[in-house]
RORO-791626 format. One record per atom (N, C-alpha, C, O): residue number from 1; residue in one letter; atom name; x, y, z. Coordinates in steps of 0.1 Angstrom, whole numbers, plus 2048, in hexadecimal, padded with zeros to 3 digits. Layout:
N
k / r / a / east / north / up
NUM / A / CA / X / Y / Z
...
***
This chain:
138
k / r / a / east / north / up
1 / X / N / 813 / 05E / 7E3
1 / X / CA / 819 / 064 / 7EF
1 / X / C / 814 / 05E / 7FC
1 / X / O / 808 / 05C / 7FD
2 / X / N / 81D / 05A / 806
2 / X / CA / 817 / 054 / 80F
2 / X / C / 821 / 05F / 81C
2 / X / O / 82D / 061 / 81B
3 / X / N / 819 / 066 / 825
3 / X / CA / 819 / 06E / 82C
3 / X / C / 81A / 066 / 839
3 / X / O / 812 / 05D / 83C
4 / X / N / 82A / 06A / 842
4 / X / CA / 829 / 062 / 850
4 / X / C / 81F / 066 / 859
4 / X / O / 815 / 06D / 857
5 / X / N / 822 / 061 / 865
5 / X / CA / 819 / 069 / 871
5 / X / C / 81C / 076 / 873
5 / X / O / 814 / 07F / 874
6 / X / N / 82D / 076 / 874
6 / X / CA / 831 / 087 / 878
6 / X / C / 82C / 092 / 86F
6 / X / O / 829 / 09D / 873
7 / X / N / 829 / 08F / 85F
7 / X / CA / 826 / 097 / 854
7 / X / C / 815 / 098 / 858
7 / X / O / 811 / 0A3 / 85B
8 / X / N / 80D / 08D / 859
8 / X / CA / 803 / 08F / 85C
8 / X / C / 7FF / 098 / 868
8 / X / O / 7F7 / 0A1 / 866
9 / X / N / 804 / 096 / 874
9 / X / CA / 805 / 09D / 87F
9 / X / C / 80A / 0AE / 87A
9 / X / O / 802 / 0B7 / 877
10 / X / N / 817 / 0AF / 878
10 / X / CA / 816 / 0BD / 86F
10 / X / C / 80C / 0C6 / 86A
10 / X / O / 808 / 0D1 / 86E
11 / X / N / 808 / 0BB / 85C
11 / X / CA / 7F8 / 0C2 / 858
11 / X / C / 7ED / 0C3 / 860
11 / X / O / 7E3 / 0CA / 85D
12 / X / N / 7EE / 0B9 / 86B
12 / X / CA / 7E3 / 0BE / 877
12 / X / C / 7E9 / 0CA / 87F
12 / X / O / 7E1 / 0CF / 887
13 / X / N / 7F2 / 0CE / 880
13 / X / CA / 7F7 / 0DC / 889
13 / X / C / 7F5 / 0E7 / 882
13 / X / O / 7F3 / 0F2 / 887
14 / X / N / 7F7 / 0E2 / 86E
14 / X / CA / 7F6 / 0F1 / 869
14 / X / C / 7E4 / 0F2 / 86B
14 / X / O / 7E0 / 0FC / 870
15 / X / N / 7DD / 0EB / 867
15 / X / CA / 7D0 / 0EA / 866
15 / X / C / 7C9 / 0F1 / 876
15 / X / O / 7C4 / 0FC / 877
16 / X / N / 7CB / 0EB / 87C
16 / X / CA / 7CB / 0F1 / 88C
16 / X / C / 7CF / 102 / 88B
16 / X / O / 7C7 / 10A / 88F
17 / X / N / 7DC / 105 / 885
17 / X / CA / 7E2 / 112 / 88A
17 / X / C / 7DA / 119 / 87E
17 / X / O / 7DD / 125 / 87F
18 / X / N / 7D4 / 117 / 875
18 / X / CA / 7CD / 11E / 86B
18 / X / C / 7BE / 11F / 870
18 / X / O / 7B7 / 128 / 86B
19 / X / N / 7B8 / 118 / 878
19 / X / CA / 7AB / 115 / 880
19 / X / C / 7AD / 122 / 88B
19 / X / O / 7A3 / 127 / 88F
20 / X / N / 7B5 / 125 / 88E
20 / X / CA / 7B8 / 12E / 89A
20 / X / C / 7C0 / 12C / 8A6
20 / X / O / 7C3 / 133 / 8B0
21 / X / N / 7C3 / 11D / 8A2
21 / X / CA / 7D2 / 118 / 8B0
21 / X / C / 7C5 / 119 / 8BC
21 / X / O / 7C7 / 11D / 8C8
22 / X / N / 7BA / 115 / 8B9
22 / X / CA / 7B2 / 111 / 8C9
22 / X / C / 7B3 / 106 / 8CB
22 / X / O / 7AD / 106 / 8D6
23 / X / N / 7B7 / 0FC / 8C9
23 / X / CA / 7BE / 0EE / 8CD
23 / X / C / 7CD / 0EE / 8CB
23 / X / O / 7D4 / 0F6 / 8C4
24 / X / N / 7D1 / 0E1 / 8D4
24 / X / CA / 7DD / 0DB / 8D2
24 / X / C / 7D8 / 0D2 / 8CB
24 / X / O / 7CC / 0CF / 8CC
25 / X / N / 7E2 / 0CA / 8BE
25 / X / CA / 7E4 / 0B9 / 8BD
25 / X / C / 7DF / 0AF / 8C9
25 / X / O / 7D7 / 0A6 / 8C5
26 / X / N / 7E3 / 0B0 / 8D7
26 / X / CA / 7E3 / 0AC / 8E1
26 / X / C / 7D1 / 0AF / 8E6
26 / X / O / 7CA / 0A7 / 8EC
27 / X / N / 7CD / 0BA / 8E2
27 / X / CA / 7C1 / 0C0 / 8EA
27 / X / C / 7B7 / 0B7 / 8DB
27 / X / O / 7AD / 0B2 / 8DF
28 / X / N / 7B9 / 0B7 / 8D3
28 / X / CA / 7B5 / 0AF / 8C7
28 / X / C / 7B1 / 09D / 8CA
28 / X / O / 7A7 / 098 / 8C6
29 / X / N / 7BC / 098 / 8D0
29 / X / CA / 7BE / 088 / 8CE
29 / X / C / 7B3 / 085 / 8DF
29 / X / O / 7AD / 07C / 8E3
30 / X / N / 7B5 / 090 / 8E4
30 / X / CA / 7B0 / 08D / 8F3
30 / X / C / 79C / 08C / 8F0
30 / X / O / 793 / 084 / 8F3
31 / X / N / 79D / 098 / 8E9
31 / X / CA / 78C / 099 / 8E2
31 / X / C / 788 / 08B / 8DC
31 / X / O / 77E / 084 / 8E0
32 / X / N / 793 / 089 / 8D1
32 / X / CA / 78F / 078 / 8CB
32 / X / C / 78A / 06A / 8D6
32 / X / O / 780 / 062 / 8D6
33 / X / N / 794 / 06D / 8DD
33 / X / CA / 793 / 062 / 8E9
33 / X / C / 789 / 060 / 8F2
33 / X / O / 783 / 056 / 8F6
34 / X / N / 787 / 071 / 8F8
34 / X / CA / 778 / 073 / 8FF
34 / X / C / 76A / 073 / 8F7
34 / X / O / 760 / 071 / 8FD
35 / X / N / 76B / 075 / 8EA
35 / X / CA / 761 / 073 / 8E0
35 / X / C / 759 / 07F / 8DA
35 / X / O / 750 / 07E / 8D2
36 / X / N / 75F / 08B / 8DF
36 / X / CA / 75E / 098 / 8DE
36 / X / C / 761 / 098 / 8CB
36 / X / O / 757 / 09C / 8C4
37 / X / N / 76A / 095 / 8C7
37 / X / CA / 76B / 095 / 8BE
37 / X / C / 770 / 085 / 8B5
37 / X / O / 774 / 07B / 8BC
38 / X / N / 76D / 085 / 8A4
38 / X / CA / 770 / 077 / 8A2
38 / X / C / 780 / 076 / 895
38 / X / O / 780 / 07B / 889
39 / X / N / 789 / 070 / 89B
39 / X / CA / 794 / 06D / 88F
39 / X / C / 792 / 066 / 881
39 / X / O / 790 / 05A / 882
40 / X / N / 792 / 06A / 877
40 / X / CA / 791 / 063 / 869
40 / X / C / 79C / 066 / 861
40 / X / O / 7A0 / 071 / 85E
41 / X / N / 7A4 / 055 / 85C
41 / X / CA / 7B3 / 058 / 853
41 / X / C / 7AC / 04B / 84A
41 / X / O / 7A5 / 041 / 84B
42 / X / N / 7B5 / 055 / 840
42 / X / CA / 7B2 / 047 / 831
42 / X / C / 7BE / 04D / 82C
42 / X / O / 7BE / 05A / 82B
43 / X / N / 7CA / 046 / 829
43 / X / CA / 7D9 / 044 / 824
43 / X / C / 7DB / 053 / 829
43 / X / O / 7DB / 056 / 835
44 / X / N / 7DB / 05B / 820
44 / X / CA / 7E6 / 068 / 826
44 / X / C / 7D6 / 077 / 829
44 / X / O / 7D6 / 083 / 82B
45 / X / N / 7CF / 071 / 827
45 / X / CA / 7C0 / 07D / 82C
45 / X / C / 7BF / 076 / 83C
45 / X / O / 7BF / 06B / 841
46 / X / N / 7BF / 085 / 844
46 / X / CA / 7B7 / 085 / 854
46 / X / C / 7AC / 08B / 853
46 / X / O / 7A8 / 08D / 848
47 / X / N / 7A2 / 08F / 85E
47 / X / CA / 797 / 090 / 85D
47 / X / C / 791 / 092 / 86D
47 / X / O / 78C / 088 / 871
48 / X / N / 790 / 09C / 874
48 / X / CA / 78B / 09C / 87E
48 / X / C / 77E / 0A1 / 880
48 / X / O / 77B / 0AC / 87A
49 / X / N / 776 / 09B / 888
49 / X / CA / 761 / 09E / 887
49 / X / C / 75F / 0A5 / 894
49 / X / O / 768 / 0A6 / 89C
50 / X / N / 757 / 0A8 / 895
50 / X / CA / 74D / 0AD / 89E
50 / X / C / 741 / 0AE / 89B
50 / X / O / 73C / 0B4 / 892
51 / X / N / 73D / 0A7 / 8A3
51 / X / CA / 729 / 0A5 / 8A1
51 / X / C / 724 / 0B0 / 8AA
51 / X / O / 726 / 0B0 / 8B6
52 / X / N / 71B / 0BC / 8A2
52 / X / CA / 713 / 0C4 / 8AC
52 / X / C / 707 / 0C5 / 8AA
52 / X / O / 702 / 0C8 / 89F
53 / X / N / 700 / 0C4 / 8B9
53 / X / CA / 6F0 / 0C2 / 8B8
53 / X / C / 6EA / 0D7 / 8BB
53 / X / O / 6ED / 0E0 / 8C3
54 / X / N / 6E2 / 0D5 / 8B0
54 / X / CA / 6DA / 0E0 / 8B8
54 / X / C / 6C9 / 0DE / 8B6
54 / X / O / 6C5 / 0D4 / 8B0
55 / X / N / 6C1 / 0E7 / 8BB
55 / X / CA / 6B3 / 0E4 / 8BA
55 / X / C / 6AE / 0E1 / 8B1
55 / X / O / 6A3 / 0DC / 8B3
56 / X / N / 6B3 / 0E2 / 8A2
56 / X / CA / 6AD / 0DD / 898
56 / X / C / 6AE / 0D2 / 88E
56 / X / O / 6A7 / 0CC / 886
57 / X / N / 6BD / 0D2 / 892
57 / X / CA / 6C4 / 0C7 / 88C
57 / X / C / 6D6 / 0C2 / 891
57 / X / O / 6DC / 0C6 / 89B
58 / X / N / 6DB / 0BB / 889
58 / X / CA / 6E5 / 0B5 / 891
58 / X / C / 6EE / 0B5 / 881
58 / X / O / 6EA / 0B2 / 876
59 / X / N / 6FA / 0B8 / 885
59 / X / CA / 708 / 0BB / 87C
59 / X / C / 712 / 0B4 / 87F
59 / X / O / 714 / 0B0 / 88A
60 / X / N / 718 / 0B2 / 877
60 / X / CA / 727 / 0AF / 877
60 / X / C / 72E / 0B9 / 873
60 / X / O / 729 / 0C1 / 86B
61 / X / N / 73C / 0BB / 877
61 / X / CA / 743 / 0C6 / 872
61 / X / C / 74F / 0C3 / 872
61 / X / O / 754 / 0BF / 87D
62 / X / N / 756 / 0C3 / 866
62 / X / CA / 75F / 0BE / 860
62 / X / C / 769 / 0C9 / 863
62 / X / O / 76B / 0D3 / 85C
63 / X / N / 772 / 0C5 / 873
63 / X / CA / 776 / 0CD / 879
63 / X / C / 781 / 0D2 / 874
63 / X / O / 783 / 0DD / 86F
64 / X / N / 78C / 0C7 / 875
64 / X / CA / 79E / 0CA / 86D
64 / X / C / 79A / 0BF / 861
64 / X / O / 790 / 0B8 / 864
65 / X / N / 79F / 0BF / 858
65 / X / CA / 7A1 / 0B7 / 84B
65 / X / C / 7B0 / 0BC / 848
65 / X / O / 7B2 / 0C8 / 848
66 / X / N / 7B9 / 0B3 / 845
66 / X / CA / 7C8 / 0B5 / 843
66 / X / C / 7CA / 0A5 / 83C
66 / X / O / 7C5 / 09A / 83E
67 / X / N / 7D6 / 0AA / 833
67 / X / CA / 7DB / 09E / 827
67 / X / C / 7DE / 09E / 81A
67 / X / O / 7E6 / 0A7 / 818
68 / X / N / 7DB / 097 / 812
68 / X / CA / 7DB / 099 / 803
68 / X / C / 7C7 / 097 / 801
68 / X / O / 7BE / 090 / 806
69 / X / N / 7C9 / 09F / 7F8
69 / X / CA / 7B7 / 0A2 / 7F5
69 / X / C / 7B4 / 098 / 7EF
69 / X / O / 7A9 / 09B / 7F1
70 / X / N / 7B4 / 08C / 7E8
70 / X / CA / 7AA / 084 / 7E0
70 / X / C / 7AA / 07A / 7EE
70 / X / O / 79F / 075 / 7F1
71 / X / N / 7B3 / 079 / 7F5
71 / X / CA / 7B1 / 06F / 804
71 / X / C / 7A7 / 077 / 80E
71 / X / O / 79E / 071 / 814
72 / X / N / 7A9 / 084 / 80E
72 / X / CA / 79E / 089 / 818
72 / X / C / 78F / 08B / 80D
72 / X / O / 786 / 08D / 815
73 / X / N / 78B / 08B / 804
73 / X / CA / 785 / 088 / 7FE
73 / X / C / 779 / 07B / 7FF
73 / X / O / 76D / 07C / 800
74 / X / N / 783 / 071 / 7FF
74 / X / CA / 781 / 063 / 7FD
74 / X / C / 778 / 062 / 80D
74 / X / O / 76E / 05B / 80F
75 / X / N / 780 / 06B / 817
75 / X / CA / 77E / 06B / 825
75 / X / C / 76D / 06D / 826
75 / X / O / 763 / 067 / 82B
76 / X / N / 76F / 079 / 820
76 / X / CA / 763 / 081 / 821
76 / X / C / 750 / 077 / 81C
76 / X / O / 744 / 077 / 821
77 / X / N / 756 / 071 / 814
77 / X / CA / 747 / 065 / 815
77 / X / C / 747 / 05A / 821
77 / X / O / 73C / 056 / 826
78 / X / N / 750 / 056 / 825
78 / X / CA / 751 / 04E / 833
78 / X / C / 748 / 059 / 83C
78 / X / O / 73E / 056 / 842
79 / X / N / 74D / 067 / 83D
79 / X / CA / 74B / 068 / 849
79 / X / C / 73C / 06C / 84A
79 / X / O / 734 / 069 / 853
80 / X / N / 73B / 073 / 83D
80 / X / CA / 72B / 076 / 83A
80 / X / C / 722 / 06F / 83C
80 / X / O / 717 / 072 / 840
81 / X / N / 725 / 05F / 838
81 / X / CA / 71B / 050 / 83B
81 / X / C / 718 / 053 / 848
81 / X / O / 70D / 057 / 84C
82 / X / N / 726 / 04F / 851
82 / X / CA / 722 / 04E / 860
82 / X / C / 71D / 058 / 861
82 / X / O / 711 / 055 / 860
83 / X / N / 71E / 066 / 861
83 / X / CA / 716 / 06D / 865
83 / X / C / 704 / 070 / 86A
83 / X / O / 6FE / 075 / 873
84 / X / N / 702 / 069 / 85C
84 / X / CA / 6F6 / 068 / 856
84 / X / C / 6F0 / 05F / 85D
84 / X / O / 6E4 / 05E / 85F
85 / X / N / 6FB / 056 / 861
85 / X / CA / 6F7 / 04A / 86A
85 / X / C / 6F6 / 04C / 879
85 / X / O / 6F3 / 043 / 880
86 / X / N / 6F9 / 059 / 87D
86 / X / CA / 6F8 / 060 / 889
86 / X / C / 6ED / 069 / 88B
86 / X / O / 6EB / 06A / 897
87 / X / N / 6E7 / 06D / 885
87 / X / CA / 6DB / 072 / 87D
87 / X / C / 6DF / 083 / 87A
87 / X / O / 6D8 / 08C / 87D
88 / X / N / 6EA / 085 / 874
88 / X / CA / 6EF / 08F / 870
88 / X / C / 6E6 / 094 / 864
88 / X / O / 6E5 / 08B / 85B
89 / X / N / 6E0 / 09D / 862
89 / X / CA / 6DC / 0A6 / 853
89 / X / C / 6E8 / 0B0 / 847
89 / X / O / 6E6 / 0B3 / 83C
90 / X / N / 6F4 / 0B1 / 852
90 / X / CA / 6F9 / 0BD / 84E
90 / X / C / 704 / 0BB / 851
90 / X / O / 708 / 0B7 / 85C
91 / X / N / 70E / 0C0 / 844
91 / X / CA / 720 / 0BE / 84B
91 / X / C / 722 / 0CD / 847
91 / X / O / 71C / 0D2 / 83D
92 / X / N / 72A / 0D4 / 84F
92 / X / CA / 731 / 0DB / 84F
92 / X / C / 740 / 0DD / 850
92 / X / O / 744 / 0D3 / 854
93 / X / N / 74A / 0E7 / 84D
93 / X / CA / 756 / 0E7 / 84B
93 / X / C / 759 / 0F4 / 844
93 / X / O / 752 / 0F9 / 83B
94 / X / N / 765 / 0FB / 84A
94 / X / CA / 76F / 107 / 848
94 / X / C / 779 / 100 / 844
94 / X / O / 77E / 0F5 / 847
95 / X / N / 77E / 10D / 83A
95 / X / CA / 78A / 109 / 834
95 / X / C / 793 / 10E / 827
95 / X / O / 78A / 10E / 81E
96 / X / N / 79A / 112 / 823
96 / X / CA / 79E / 119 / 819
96 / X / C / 798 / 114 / 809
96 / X / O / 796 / 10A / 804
97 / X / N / 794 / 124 / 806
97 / X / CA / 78D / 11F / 7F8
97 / X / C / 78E / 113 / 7EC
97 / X / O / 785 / 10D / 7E5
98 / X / N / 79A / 113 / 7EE
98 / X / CA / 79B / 105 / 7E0
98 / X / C / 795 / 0F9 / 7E4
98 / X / O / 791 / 0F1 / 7DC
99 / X / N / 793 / 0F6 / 7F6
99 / X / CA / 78C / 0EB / 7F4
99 / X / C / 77C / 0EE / 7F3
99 / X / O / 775 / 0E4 / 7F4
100 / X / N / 776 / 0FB / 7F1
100 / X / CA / 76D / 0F8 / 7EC
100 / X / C / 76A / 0F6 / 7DD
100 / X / O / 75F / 0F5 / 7D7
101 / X / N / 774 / 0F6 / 7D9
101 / X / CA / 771 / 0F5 / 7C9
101 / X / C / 776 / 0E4 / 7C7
101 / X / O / 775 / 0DE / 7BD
102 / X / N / 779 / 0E0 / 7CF
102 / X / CA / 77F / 0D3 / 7D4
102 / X / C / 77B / 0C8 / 7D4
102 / X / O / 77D / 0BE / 7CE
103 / X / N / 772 / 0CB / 7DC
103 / X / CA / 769 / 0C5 / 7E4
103 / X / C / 758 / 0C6 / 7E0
103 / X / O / 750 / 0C0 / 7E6
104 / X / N / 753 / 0CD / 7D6
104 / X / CA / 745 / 0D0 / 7D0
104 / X / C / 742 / 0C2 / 7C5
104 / X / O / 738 / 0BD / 7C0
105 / X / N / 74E / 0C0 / 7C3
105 / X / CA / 74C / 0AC / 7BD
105 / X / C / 740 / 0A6 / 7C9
105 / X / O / 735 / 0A0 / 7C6
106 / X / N / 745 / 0A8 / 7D7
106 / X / CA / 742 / 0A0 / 7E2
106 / X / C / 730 / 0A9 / 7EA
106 / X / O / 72B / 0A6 / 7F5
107 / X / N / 72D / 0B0 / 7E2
107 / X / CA / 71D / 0B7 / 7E7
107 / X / C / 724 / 0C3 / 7EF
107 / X / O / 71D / 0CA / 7F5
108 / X / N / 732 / 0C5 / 7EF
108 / X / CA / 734 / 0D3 / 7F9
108 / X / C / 731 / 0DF / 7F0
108 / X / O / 731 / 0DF / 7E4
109 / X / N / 72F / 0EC / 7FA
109 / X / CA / 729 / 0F4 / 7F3
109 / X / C / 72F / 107 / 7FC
109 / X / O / 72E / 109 / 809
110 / X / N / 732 / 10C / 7F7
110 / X / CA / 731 / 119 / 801
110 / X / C / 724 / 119 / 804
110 / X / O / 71A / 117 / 7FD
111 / X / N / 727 / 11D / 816
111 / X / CA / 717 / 122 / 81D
111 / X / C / 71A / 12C / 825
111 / X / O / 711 / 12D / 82D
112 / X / N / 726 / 135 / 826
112 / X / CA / 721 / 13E / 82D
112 / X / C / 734 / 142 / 82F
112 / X / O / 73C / 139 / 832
113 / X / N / 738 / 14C / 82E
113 / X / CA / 744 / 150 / 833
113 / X / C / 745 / 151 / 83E
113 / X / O / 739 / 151 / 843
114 / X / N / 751 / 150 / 84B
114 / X / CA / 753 / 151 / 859
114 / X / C / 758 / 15D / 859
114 / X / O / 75D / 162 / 84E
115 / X / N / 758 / 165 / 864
115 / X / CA / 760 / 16C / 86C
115 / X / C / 768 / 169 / 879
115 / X / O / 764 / 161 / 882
116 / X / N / 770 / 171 / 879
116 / X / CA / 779 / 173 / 888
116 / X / C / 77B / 181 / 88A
116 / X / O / 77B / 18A / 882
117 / X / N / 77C / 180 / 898
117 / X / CA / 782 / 18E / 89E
117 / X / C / 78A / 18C / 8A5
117 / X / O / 78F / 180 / 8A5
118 / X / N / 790 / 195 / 8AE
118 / X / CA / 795 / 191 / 8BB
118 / X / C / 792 / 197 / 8C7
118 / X / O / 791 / 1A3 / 8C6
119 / X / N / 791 / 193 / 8D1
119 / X / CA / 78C / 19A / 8DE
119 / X / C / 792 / 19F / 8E4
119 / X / O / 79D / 198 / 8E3
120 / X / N / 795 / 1A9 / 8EC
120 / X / CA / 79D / 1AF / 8F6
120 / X / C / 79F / 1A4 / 901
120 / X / O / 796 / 19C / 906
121 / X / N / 7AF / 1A4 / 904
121 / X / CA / 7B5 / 19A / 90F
121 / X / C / 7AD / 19D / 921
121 / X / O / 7AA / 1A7 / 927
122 / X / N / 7AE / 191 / 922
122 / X / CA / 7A6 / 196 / 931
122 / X / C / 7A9 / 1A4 / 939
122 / X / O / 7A1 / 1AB / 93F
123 / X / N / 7B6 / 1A4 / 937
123 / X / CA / 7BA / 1B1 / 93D
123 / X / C / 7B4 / 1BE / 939
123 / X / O / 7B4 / 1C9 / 93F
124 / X / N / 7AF / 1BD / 92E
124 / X / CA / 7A7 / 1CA / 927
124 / X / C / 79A / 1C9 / 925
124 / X / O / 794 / 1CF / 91C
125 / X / N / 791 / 1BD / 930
125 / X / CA / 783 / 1BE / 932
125 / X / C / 77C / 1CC / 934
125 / X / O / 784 / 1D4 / 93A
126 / X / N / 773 / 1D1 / 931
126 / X / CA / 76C / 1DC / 937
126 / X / C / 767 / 1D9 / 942
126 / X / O / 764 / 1CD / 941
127 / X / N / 764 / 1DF / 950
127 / X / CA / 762 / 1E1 / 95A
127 / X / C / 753 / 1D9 / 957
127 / X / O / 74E / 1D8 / 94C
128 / X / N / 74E / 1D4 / 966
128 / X / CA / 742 / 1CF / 965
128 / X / C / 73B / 1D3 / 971
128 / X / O / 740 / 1D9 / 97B
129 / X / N / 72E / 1CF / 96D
129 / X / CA / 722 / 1D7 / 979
129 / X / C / 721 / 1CB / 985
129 / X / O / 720 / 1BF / 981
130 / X / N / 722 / 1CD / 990
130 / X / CA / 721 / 1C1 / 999
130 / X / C / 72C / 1B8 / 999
130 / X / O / 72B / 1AE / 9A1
131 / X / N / 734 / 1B8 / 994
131 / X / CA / 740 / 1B0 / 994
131 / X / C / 73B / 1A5 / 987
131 / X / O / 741 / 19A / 986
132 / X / N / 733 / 1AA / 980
132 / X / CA / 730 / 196 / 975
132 / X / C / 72E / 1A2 / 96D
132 / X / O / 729 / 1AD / 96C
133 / X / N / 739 / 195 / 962
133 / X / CA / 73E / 194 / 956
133 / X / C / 734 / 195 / 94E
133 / X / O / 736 / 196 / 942
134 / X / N / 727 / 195 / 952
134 / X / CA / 71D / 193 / 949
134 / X / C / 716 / 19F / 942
134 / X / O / 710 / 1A0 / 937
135 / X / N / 717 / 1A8 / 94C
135 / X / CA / 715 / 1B4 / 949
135 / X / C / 721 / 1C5 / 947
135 / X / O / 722 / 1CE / 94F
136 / X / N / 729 / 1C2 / 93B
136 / X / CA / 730 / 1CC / 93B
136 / X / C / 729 / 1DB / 93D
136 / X / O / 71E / 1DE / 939
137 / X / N / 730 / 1E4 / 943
137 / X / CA / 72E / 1F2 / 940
137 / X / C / 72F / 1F8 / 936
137 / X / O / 73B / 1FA / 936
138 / X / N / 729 / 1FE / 92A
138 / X / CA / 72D / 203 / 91F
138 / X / C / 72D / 20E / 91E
138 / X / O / 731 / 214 / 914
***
């Protein structure tokens, strides 16, 4: 199967709109370019990264993945090299269960379930002390 750009693009909007629709496509390719984020395609697998530093160590996080699975697969040792060559310890990645059963060929592993909520719209802030947001009234 060889997957055009538009199909590819597609599976990056559903991937996006299953992530929570906090990017565009557009807000995606602009990240790539500024370096915020990095592009990875091998025939019909995509692959978008994000490298994050915190105090004890430094991650990659295998942000969207969209395609046919043995190509994003294939993806997934490229990106881990560089990584590693970045001085990454640790990849991370969300995503619907089958690719963890998928992907445990490749050292992936469940580590922890996510949650979401949702917040009340600005218009339904609770009142604050001083005028800053920082300190709600409760």
């Amino acid at each position: 199967m060889t997957l055009s750009c538009d199909e590819k693009r597609a599976r990056l909007e559903r991937a996006l709109h299953q992530g929570g629709d906090t990017h565009s496509v557009a807000d995606v390719v602009a990240m790539c370019k500024d370096g915020r984020a990095q592009f990875w395609s091998r025939d019909d697998g995509v692959i978008i990264t994000e490298i994050n530093e915190y105090p004890r160590c430094k991650m990659v996080h295998f942000w969207l993945v969209a395609g046919e699975l043995h190509d994003c697969l294939a993806l997934d040792v490229e990106v881990s090299r560089w990584a590693t060559g970045r001085g990454c310890t640790q990849a991370t990645a969300m995503g619907r269960p089958g690719w963890a059963r998928a992907a445990a060929a490749n050292g992936w592993r469940l580590w922890y379930p996510n949650f979401i909520k949702d917040l009340p719209a600005a218009e339904h802030r609770l009142p604050t002390v001083n005028g800053s947001a920082d300190h709600a009234v409760v």
